[in-house]
C-alpha positions in Angstrom: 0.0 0.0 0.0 2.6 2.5 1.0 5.0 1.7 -2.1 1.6 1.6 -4.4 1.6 5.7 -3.3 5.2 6.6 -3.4 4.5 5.7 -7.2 1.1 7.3 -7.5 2.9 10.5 -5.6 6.2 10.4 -7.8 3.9 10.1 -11.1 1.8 13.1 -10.5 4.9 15.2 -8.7 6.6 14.3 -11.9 3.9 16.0 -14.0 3.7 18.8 -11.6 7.4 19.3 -12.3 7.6 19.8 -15.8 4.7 22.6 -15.4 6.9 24.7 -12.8 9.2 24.3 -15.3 7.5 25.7 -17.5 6.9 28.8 -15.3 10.7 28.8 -14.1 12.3 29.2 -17.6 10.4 32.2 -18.1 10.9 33.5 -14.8 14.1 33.3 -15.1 14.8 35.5 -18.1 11.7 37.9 -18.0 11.6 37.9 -13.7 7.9 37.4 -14.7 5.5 35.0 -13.6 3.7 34.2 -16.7 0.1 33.7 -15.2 -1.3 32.2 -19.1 1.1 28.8 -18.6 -1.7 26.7 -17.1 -3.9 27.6 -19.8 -1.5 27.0 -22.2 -0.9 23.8 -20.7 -4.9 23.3 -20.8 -5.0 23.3 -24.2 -2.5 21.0 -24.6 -4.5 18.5 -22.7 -7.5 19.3 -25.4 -5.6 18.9 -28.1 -5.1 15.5 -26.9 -8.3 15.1 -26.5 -9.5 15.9 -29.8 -6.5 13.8 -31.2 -6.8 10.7 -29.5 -10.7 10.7 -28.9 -12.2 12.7 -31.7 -10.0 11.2 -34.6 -8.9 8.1 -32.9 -5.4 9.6 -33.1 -2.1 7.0 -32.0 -0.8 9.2 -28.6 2.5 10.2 -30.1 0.5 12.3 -33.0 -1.2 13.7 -29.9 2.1 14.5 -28.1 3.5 16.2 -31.5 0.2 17.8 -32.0 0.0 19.4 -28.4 4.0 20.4 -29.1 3.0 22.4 -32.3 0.0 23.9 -30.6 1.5 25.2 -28.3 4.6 26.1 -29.2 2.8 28.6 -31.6 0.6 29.9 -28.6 3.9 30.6 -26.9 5.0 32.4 -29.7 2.0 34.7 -30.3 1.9 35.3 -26.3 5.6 36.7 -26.2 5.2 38.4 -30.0 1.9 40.1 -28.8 1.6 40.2 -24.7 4.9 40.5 -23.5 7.5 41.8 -26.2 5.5 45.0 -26.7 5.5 45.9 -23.4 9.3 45.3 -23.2 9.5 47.9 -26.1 8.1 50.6 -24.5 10.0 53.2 -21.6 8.1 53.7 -18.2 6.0 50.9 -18.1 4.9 49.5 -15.0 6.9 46.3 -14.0 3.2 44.6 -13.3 2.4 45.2 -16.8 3.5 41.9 -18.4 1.9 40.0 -15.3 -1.3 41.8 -15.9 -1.0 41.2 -19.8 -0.4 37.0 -18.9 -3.5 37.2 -16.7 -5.7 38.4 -19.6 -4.3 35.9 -21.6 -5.4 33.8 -19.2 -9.0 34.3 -19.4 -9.3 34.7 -22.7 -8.0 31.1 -23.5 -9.9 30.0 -21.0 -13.3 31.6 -22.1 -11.8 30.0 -25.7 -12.1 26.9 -24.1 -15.5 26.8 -23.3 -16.9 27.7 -26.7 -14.3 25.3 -28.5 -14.0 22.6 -26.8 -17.6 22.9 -24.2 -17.8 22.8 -20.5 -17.1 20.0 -18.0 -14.9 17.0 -18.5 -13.8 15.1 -21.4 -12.1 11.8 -21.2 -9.1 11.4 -22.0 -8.6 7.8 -23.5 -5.0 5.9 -23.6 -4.9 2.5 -25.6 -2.7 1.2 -22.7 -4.4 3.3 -19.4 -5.9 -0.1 -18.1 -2.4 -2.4 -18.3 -0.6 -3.0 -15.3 1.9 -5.3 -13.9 1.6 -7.1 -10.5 4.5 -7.1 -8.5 3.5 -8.8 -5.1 0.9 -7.3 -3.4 2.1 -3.8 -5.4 0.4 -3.0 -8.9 1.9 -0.8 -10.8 0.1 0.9 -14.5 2.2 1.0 -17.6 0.4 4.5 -18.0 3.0 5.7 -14.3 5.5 4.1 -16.3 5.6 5.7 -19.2 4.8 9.3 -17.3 7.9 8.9 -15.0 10.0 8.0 -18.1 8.8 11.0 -20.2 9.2 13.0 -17.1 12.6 12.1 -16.5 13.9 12.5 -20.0 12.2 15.5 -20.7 14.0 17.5 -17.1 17.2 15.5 -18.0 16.8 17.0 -21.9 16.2 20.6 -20.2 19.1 20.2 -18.1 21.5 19.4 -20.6 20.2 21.8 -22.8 20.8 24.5 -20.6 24.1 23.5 -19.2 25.9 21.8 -22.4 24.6 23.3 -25.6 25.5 26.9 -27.3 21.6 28.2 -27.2 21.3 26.6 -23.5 24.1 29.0 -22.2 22.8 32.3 -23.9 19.3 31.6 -22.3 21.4 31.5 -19.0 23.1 34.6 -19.7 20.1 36.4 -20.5 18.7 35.7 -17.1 21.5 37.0 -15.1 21.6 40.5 -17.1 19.4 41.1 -20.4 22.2 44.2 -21.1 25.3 41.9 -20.3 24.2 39.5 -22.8 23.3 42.0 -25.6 26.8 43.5 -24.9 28.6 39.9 -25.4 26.4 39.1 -28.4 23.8 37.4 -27.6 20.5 37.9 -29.7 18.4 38.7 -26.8 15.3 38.8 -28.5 15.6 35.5 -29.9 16.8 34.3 -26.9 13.1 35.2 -25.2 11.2 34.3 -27.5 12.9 30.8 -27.6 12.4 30.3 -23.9 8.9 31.3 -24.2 8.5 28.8 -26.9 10.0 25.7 -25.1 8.0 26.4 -21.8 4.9 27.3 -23.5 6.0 23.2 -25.4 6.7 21.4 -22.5 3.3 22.9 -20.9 1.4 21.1 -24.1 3.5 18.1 -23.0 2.0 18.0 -19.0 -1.5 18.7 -20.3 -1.1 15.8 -21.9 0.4 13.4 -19.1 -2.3 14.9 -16.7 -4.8 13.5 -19.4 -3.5 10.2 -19.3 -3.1 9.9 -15.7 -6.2 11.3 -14.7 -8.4 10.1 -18.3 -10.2 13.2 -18.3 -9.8 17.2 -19.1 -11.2 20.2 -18.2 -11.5 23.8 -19.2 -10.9 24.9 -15.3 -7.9 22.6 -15.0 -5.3 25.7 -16.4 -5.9 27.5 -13.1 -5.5 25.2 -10.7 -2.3 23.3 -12.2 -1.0 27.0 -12.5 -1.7 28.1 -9.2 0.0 24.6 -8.1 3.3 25.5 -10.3 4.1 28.4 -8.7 3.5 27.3 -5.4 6.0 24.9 -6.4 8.7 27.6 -8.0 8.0 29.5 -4.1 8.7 26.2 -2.8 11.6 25.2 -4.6 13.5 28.7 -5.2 12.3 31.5 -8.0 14.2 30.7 -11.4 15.9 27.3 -10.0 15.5 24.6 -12.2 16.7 22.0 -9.8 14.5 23.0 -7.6 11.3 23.3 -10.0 11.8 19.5 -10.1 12.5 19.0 -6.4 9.1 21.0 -5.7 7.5 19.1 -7.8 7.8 16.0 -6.6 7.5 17.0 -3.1 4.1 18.6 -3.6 2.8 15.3 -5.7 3.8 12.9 -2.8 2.6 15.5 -0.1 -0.9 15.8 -2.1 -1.0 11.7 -2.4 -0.3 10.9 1.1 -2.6 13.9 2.6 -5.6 12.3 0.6 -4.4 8.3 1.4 -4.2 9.1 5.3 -6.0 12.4 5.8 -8.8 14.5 4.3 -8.7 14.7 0.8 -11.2 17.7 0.4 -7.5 19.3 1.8 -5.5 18.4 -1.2 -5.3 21.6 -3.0 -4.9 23.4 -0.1 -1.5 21.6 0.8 0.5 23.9 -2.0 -1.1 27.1 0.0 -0.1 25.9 2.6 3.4 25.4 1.8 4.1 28.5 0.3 2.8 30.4 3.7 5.5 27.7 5.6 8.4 28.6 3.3 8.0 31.8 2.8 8.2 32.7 6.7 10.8 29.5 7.3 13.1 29.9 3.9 11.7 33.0 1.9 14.2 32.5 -1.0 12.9 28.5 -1.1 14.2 25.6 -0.4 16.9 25.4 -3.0 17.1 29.6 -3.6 19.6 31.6 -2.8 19.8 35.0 -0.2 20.0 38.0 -2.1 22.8 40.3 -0.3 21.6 44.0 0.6 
């Protein structure tokens, strides 16, 4: 029983991982909180929806399809929400936060007339397979979550560590004007993170789909309220501990509805963010910033 929710808690605080990630890439060059990710993400769920239940779609088309989607969306939030507020002298710094909020409720209220209220299943050709182990089952769908989850953070971090475009993205989030000044095209630079955040988003939406088998238009704001309790929680703009976060607010979720109140679940991320911020306020894996 106990090893049974270790797995269910790593599998969803995998999921919840790659969506703070989301949210700490672009905090990390912008010093935003982009407040349309869970949306984003949203609609990367419904586009597995309509790929894998609508036209009977094989789930990697719906992977590639929520990628695309996405992707674009990313593109058309930075191009039109955020870049021209960049452009412009004496703008407020809450500006691009209010912009991402609209953005927010308009995909939302797109949602609704697209794709119709209340929950649409989600259907996997493999959901119901699972293996017995002893007395411990284990789904192929947790399998192939924690694998996708794994590669994809282990993709990121060698991205941003190892490659050319990964180390320009780092030097545009310690200092957009330092970069400029050594070359880097920081435009590009922005626009790319926005891109691969907005991505991996459309990839979460849809791992929430198969491990939950349904979708909702409501689900954006509650996955992105849950990200950046987990960015709080792990440190602003640390990628290591977007992960971390992650998977501690999956297990602390699973176990708190397993051997407590589960009408508390959502309110463990609150929660956590209130204890950190007065224990640790940089988070757990953040670092003080000197006077």
């Amino acid at each position: 029983m106990l090893i049974e929710q270790l797995i269910n808690g790593i599998t969803l605080g995998s999921i919840y991982a790659i969506v703070a990630l989301g949210f700490t890439l672009v905090f990390g060059v912008l010093g935003i909180i982009n407040m349309a990710h869970g949306e984003i993400f949203m609609f990367g769920a419904f586009i597995g929806v309509v790929v894998t239940a609508t036209f009977k779609g094989p789930l990697w088309l719906a992977f590639l399809a929520a990628i695309l989607v996405t992707a674009a969306m990313g593109y058309m939030l930075e191009r039109f929400a955020l870049r021209p507020l960049r452009s412009k002298q004496g703008v407020s710094h809450l500006a691009p936060l209010i912009s991402t909020i609209g953005v927010s409720i308009l995909l939302e209220n797109l949602s609704h007339h697209l794709f119709g209220p209340g929950n649409h299943p989600f259907r996997a050709s493999f959901a119901e397979i699972s293996f017995q182990i002893g007395s411990i089952t284990i789904y192929l769908v947790q399998i192939v979550i924690f694998v996708i989850s794994v590669l994809l953070m282990y993709a990121l971090s060698f991205w941003l560590g190892k490659t050319k475009a990964g180390k320009a993205l780092r030097a545009t989030a310690e200092n957009l004007e330092t970069a400029s000044l050594l070359g880097v095209d920081v435009k590009r630079t922005i626009t790319m993170t926005v891109i691969i955040a907005s991505a991996m988003g459309g990839i979460a939406g849809i791992l929430v789909g198969m491990a939950f088998n349904s979708v909702t238009p409501q689900m954006g704001l509650s996955i992105g309220l849950k990200g950046l309790a987990i960015i709080i929680l792990g440190g602003m703009g640390n990628v290591k501990g977007a992960m971390a976060g992650g998977l501690i607010l999956g297990l602390a979720e699973t176990f708190v509805v397993v051997y407590g109140n589960s009408g508390y679940k959502d309110a463990i991320a609150f929660v956590a963010i209130i204890v950190i911020l007065l224990i640790r306020p940089q988070g757990l894996f953040g670092q003080k910033i000197s006077a």
